[in-house]
N, C-alpha and C positions, 0 to 999 in steps of 0.2 A: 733800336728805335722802331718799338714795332709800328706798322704801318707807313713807316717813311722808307723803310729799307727793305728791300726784297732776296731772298736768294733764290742764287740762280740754279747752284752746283757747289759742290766740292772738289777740286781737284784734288787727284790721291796723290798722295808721300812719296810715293815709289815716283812719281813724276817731280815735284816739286823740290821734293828735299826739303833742308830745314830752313827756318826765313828768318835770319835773327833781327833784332830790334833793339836799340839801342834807344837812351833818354840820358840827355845833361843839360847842365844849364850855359846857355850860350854866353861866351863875354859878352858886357855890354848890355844887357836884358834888360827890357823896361822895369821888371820886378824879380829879381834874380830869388827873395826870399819867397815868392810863390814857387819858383822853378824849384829849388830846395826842399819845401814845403809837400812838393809833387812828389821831387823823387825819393823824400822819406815814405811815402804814401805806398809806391811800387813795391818797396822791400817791406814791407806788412806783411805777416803770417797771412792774415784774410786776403790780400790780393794774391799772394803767391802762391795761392790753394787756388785760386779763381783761373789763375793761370795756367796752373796745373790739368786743371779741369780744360781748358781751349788747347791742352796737346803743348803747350809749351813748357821751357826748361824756368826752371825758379831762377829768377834774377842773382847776380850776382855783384857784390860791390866789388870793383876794383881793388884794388892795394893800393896804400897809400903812397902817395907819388911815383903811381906808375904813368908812364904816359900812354896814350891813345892815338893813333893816326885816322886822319880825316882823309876819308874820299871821295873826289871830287870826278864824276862820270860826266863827261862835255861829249856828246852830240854833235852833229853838222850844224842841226840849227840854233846850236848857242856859242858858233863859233867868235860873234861877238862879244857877247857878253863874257865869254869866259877869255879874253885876253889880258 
């Protein structure tokens, strides 16, 4: 966004390590065949070159009926809400 967004810095690799990133469609979604629609869109040659290019790994689809675990990181101050 240029002009909306500024950088500040890079932090290097050797500090960060790698950041993975993750996209599904949530139960329940107001439009679940947008969410769908999206993650056809990720696994495209043309994004997955784009991605390539920002230092990231090419998306991968899962296997079919694998499952996936959700984690859930709670805080002091979301000790309410997360009961």
């Amino acid at each position: 966004m240029p002009g909306k967004v500024q950088l500040l810095g890079k932090l290097p690799s050797e500090i960060v390590g790698q950041i993975p990133a993750q996209a599904a469609v949530i139960k329940g979604a107001a439009n679940p065949d947008a969410g769908r629609a999206f993650l056809a869109l990720l696994l495209e040659d043309q994004v997955q070159d784009i991605w390539e290019n920002w230092a990231f790994d090419r998306a991968k689809e899962p296997a079919s009926g694998s499952r996936t675990s959700l984690y859930f990181y709670a805080g002091a101050g979301l000790r309410l809400p997360a009961r």
